[in-house]
ZALOPA-652060 format. One line per field, with one value per residue: chain; x, y, z of N, C-alpha, C in turn. Coordinates in steps of 0.2 Angstrom, whole numbers, plus 5000, padded with zeros to 4 digits. Layout:
ch <- c(A|...) $
nx <- c(X|...) $
ny <- c(Y|...) $
nz <- c(Z|...) $
cax <- c(X|...) $
cay <- c(Y|...) $
caz <- c(Z|...) $
cx <- c(X|...) $
cy <- c(Y|...) $
cz <- c(Z|...) $
END
This chain:
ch <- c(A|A|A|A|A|A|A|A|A|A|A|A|A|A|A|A|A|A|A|A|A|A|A|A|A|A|A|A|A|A|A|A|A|A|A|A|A|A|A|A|A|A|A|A|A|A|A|A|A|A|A|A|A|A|A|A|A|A|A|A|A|A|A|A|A|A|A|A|A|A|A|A|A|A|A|A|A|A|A|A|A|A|A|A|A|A|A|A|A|A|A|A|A|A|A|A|A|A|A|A|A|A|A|A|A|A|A|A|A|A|A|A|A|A|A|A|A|A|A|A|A|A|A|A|A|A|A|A|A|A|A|A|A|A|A|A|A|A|A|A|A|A|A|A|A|A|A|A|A|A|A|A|A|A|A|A|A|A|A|A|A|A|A|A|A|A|A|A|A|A|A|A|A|A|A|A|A|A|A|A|A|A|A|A|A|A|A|A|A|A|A|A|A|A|A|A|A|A|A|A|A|A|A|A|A|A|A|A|A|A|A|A|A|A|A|A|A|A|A|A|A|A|A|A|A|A|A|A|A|A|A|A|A|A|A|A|A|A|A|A|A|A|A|A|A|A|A|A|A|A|A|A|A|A|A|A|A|A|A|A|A|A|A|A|A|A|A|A|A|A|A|A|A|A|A|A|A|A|A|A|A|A|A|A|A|A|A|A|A|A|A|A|A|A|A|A|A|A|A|A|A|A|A|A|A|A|A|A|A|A|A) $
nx <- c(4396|4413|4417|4428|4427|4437|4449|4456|4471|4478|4495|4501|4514|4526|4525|4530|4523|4527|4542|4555|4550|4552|4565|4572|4568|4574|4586|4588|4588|4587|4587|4578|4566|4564|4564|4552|4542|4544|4542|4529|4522|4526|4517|4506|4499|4487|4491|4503|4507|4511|4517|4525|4526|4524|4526|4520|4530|4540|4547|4543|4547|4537|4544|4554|4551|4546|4560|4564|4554|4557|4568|4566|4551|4556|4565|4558|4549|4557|4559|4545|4532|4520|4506|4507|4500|4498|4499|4494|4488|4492|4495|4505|4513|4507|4510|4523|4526|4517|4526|4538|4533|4532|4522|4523|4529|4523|4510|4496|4485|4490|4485|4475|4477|4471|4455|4444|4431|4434|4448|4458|4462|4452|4445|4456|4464|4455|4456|4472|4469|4461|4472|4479|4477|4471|4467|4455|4454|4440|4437|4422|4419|4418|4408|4399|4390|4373|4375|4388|4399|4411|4411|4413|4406|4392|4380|4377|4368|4372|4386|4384|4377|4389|4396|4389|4391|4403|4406|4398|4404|4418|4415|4411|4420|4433|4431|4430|4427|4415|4422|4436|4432|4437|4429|4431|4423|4427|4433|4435|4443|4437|4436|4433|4425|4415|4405|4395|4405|4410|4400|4393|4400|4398|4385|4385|4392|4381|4371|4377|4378|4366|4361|4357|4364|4374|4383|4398|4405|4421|4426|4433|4444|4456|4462|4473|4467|4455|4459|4464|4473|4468|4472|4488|4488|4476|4475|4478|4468|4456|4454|4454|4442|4432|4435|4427|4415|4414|4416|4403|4395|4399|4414|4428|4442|4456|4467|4482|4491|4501|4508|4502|4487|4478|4471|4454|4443|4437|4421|4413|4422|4423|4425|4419|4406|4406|4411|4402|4390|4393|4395|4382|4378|4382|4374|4360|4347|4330|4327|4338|4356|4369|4382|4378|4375|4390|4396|4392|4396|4410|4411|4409|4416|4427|4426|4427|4442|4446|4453|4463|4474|4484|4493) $
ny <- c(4716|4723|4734|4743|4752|4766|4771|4780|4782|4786|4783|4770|4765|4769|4765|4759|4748|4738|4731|4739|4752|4751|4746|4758|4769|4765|4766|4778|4784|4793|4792|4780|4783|4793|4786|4778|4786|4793|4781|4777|4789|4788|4779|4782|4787|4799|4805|4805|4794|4797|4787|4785|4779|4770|4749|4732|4725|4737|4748|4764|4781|4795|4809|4804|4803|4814|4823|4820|4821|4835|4834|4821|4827|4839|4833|4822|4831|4835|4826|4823|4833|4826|4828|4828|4815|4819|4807|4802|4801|4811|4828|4835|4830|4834|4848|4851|4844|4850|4863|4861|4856|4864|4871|4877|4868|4859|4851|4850|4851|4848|4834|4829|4815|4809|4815|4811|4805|4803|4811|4818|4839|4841|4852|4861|4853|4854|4868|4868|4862|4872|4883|4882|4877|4863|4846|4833|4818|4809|4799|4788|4778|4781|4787|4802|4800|4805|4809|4815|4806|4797|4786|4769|4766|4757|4754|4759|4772|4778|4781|4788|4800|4806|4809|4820|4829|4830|4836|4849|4855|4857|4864|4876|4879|4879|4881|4873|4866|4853|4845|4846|4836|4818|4803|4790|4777|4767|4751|4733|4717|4707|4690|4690|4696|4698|4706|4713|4724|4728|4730|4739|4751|4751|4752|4765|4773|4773|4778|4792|4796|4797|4808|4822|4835|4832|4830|4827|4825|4814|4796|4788|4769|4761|4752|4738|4732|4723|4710|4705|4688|4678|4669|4672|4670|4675|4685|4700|4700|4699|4712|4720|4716|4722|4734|4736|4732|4743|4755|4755|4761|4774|4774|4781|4783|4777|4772|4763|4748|4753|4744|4732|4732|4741|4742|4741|4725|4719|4725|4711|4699|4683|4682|4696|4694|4686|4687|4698|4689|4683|4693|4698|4684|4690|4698|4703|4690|4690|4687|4681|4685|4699|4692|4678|4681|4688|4676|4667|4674|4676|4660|4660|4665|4658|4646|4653|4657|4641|4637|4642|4638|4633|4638) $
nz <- c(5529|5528|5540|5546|5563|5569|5580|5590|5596|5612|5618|5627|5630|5637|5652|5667|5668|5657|5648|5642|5644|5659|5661|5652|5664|5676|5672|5668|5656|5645|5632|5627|5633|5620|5611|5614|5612|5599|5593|5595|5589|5576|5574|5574|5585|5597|5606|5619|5631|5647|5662|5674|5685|5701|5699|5701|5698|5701|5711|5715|5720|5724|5724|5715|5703|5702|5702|5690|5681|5673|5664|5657|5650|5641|5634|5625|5619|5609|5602|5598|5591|5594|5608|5624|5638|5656|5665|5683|5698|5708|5710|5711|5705|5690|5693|5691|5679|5669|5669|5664|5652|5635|5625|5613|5608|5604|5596|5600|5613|5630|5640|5654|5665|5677|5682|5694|5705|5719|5720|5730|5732|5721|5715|5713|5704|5694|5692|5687|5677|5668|5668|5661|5647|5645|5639|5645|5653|5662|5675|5674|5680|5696|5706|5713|5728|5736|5750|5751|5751|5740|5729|5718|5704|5702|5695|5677|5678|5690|5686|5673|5679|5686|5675|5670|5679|5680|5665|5668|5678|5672|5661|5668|5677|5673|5659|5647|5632|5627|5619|5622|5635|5640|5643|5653|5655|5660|5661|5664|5669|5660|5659|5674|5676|5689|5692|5684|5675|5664|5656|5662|5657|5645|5644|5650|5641|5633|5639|5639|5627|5619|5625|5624|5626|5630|5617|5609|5618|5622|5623|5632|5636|5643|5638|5638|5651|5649|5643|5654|5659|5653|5636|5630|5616|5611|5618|5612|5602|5607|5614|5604|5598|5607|5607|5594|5597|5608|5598|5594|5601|5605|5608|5605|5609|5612|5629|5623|5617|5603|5596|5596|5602|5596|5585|5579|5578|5561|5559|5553|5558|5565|5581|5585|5587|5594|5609|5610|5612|5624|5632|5632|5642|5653|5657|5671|5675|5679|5695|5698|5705|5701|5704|5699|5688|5681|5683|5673|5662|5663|5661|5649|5642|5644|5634|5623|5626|5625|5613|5612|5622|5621|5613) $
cax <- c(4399|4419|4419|4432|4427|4442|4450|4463|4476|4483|4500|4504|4519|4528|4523|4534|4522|4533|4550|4557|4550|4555|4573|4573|4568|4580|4594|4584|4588|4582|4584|4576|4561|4563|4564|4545|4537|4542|4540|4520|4519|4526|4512|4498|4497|4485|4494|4509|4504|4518|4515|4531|4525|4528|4520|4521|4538|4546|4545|4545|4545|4535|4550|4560|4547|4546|4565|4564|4549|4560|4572|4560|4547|4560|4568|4552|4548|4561|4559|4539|4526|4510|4504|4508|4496|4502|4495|4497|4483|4496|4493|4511|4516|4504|4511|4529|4524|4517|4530|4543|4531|4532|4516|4523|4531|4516|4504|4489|4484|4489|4478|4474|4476|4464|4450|4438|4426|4438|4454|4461|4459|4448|4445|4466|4465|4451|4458|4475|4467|4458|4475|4485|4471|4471|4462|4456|4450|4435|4434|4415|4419|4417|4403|4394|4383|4370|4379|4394|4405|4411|4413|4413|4399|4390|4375|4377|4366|4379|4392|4383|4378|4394|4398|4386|4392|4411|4406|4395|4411|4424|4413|4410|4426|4437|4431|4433|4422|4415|4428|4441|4433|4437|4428|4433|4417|4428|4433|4436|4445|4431|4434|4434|4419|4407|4398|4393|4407|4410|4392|4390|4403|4394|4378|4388|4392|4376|4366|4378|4379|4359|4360|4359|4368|4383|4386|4404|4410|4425|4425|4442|4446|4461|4463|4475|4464|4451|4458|4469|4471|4467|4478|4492|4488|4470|4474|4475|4462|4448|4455|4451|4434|4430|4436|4424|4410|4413|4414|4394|4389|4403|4419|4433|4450|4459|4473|4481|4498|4501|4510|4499|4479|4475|4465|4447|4443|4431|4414|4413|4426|4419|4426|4417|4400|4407|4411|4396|4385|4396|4393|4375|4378|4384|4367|4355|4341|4326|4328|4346|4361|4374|4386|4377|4376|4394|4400|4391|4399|4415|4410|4408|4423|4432|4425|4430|4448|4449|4456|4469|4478|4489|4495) $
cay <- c(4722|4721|4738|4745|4758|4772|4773|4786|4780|4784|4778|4767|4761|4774|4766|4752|4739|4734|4732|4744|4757|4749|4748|4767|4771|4762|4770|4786|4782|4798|4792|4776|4786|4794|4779|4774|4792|4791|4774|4781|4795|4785|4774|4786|4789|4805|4807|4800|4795|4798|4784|4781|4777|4762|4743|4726|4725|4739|4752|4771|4784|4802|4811|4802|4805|4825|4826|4817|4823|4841|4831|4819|4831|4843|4828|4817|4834|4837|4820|4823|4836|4822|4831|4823|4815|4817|4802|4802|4807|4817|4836|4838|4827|4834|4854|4850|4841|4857|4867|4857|4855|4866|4872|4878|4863|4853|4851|4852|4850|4842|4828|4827|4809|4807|4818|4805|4809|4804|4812|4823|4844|4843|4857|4864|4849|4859|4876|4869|4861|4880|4889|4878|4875|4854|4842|4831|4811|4811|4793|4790|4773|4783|4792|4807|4800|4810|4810|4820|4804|4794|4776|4764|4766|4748|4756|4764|4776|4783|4784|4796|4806|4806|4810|4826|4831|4832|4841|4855|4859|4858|4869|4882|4882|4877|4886|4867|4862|4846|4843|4843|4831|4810|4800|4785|4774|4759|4744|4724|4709|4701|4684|4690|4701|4695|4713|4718|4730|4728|4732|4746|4753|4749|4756|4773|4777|4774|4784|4799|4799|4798|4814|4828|4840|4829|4829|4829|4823|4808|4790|4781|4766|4756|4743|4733|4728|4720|4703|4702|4683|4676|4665|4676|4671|4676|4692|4705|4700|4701|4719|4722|4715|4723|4741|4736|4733|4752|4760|4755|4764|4781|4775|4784|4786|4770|4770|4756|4747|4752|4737|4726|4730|4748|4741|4736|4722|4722|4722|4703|4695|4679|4685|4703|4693|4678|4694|4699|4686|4683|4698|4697|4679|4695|4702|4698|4688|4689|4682|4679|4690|4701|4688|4674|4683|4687|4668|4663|4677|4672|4654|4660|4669|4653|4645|4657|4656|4637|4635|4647|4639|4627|4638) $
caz <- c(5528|5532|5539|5553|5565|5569|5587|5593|5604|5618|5617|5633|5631|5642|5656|5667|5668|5649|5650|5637|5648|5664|5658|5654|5668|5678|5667|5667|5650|5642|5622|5629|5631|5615|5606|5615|5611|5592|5589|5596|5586|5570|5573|5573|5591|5595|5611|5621|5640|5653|5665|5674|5693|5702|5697|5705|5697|5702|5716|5710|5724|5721|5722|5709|5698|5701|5700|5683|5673|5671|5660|5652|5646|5637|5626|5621|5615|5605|5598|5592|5592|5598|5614|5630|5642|5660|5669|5689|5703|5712|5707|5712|5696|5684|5692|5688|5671|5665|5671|5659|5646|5629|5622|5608|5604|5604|5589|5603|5620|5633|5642|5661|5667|5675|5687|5694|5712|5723|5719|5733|5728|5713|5711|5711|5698|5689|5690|5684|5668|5665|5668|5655|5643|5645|5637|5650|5655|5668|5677|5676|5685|5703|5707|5717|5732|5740|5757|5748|5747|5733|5728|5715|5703|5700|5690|5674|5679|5694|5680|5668|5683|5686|5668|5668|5684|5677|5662|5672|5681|5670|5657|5671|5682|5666|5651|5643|5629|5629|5614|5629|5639|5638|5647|5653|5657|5665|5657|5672|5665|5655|5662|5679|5678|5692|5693|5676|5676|5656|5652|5664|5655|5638|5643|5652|5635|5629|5641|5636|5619|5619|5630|5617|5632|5631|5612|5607|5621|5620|5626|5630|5640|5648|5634|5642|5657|5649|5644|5657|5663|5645|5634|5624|5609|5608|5622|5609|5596|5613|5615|5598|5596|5611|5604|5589|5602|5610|5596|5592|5606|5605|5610|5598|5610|5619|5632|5621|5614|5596|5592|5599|5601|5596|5581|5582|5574|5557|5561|5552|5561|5571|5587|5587|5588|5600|5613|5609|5616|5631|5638|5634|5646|5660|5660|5675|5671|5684|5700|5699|5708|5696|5703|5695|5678|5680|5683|5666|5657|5664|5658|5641|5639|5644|5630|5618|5625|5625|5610|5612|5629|5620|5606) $
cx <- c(4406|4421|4423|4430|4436|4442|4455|4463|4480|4488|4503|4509|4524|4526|4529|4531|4525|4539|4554|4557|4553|4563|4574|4572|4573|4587|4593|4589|4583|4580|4582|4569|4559|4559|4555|4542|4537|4540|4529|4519|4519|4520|4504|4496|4493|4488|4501|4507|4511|4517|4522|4532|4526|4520|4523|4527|4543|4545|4547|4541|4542|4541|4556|4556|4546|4552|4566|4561|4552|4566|4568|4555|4550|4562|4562|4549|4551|4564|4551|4536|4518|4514|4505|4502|4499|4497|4499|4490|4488|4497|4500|4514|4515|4508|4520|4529|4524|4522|4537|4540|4531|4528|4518|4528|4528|4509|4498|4488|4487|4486|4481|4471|4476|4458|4445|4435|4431|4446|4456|4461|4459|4447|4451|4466|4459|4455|4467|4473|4467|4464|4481|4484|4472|4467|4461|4450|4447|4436|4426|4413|4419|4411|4402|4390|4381|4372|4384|4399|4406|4410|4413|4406|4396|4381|4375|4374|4369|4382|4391|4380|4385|4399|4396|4388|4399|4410|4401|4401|4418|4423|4411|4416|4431|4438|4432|4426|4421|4419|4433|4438|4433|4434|4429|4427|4419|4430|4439|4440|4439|4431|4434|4429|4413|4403|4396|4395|4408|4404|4390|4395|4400|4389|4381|4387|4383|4369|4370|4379|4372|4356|4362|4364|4376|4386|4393|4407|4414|4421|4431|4442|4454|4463|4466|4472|4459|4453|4465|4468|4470|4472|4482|4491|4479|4470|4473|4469|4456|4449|4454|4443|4432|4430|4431|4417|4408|4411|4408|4392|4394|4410|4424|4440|4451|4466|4477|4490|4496|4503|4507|4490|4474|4470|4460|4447|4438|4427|4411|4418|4423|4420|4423|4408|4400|4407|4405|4390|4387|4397|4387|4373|4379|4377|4363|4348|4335|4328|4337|4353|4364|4380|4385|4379|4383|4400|4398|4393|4407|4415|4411|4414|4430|4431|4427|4437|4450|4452|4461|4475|4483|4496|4501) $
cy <- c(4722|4729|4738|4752|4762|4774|4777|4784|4786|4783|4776|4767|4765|4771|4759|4744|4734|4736|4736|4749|4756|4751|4755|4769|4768|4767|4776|4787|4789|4797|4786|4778|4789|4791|4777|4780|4791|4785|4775|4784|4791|4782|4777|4787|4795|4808|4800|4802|4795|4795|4781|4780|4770|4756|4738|4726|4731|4746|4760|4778|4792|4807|4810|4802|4812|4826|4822|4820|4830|4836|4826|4822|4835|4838|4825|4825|4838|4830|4820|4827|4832|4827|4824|4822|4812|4814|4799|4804|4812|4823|4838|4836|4833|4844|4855|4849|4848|4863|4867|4856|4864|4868|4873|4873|4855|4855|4851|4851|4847|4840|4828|4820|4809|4811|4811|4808|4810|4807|4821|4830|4843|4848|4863|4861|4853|4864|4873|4865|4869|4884|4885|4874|4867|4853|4838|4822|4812|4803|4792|4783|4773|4788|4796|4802|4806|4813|4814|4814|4802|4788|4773|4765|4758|4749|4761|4772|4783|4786|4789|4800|4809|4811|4820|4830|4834|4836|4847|4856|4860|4863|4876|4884|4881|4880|4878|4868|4855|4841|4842|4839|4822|4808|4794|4779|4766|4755|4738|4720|4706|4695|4684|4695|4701|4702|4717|4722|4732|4731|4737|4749|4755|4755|4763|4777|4778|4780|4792|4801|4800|4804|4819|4834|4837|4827|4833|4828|4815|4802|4786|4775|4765|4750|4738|4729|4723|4713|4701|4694|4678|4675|4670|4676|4674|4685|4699|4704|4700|4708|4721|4720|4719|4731|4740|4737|4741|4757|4760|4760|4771|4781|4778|4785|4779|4772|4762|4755|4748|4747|4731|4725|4737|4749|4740|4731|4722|4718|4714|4697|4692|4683|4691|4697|4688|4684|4694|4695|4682|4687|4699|4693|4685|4698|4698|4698|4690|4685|4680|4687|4693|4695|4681|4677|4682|4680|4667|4666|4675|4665|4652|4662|4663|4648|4645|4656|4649|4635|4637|4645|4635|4632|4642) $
cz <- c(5532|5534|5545|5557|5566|5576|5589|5597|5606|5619|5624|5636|5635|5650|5660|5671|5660|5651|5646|5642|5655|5665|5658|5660|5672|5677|5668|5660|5644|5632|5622|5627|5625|5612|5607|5612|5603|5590|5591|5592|5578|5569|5573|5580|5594|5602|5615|5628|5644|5658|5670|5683|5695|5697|5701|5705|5698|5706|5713|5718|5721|5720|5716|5705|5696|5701|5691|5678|5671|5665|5655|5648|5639|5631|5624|5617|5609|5600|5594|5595|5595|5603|5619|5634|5650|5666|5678|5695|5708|5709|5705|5702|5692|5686|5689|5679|5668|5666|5666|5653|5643|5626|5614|5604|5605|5600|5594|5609|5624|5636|5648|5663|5670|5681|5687|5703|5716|5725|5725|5728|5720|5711|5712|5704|5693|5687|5686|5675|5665|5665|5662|5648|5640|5642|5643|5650|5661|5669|5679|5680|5695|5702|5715|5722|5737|5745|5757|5750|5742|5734|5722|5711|5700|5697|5684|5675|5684|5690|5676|5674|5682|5680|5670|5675|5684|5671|5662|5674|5680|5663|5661|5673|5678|5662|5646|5640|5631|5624|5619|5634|5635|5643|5647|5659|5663|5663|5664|5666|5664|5658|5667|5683|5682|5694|5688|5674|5669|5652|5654|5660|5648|5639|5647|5646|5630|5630|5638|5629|5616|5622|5625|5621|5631|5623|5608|5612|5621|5625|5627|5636|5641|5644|5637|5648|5655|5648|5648|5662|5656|5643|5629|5619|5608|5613|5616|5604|5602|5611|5610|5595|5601|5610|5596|5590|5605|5605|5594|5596|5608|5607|5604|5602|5613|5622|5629|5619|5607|5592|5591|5599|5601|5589|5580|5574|5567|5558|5560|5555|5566|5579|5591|5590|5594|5606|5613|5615|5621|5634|5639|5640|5653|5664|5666|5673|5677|5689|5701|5701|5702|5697|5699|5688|5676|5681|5675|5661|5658|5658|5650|5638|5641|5639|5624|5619|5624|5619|5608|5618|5627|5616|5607) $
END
């Protein structure tokens, strides 16, 4: 069966870990940015992400991002109707953002990147979802403990807590359906995954999509992260078997590159099944640690990429 499942992107490229975006920014290059929002939308993008914080490469202070996004927002929207998603954990960002954003020159919502447990006033970040009616990304990669703090969840079973705990409270104190929520379950560098963090992520969506309470709620990841480390010629076609992978078990949105890896591969492609049972090599067997599992999934996934490191 050559079929292809169907993933709504995200559109990334907005961000200056790429150097298109980088450069604009620099320039504060406002038909720069254009140019990255259409070239998104042209390609079917279901949202344009606004990611223009710092990275290894290049230092970006808060302020010169909130004197910016009032000029940036107005022209990307008068370059394309995609809805914007404004991805930052600073509240302050995301209240500027909206302040500059257009509603009416937006074919749909726009997306809160990102609520997750630990995110300083959560619930300012809730109430302004509910006052500017957002769509919104949950990180279901932190969880809730007992004690009232957070952390790192390292058991699928965390993460859809997690999950049903963010869609209780942004169905009460928001008014959001579960149509407006995205979850984002997590997604590790695959070769580098000594904590089964790829497969909790797997089974997050599995538990939630198996929860009749939570139907209709999204799934997106972080595409770029996961074959990060992998040889260039094989990096996109992992990220695409591995969006072939999620979509079995509910994923339907990606934070991803248009031009590069926001297609999943078709279900018969060798590749989708070689993943496949290299993550199976992640799981822990009896008697042996998660770090064991994840050395021989590593091991497998170097396998896979050896004949890619010359090319």
């Amino acid at each position: 069966m050559n079929s292809t499942p169907r993933i709504r992107v995200i559109g990334e490229l907005i961000n200056n870990a790429y150097a298109r975006a980088r450069k604009a920014w620099e320039a504060r290059d406002v038909a720069g940015f254009q140019h990255l929002a259409t070239l998104q939308a042209d390609a079917g993008a279901e949202f344009v992400n606004l990611n223009i914080d710092g990275t290894q490469r290049i230092s970006v202070r808060v302020p010169e991002m909130l004197e910016f996004l009032p000029k940036l927002i107005p022209a990307i929207q008068a370059a394309t109707v995609v809805p914007l998603s404004f991805d930052n954990p600073n509240i302050e960002y995301h209240k500027v953002a909206l302040r500059a954003f257009d509603r009416a020159k937006s074919r749909g919502k726009p997306l809160f990147n990102s609520l997750a447990a630990s995110r300083q006033q959560l619930p300012a970040m809730v109430e302004l979802i509910r006052e500017h009616d957002m769509r919104c990304i949950v990180m279901a990669s932190e969880c809730f403990r007992p004690d009232g703090s957070t952390g790192q969840s390292l058991d699928p079973r965390q993460s859809y807590e997690a999950v049903k705990h963010f869609a209780d409270l942004l169905v009460s104190k928001a008014g959001r359906s579960l149509d407006d929520i995205i979850v984002d379950p997590g997604l590790a560098p695959v070769g580098a995954d000594t904590y089964g963090l790829v497969n909790i992520g797997l089974d997050t969506m599995r538990l939630c999509t198996a929860d009749p309470q939570l139907r209709g709620i999204h799934f997106s990841v972080g595409l770029s992260n996961f074959a990060w480390g992998t040889p260039k010629a094989i990096k996109a076609r992992l990220e695409r078997a591995y969006l072939t992978l999620g979509a079995r078990v509910g994923l339907d949105y990606a934070l991803a590159n248009v031009e590069a890896n926001s297609t999943p591969l078709p279900e018969d492609d060798p590749l989708v099944s070689q993943l496949e049972e290299a993550l199976k090599e992640g799981r822990v067997l009896n008697g042996e640690s998660v770090e064991e599992a994840g050395f021989r999934q590593a091991a497998k996934i170097m396998e896979l990429c050896a004949d890619y490191i010359d090319v």
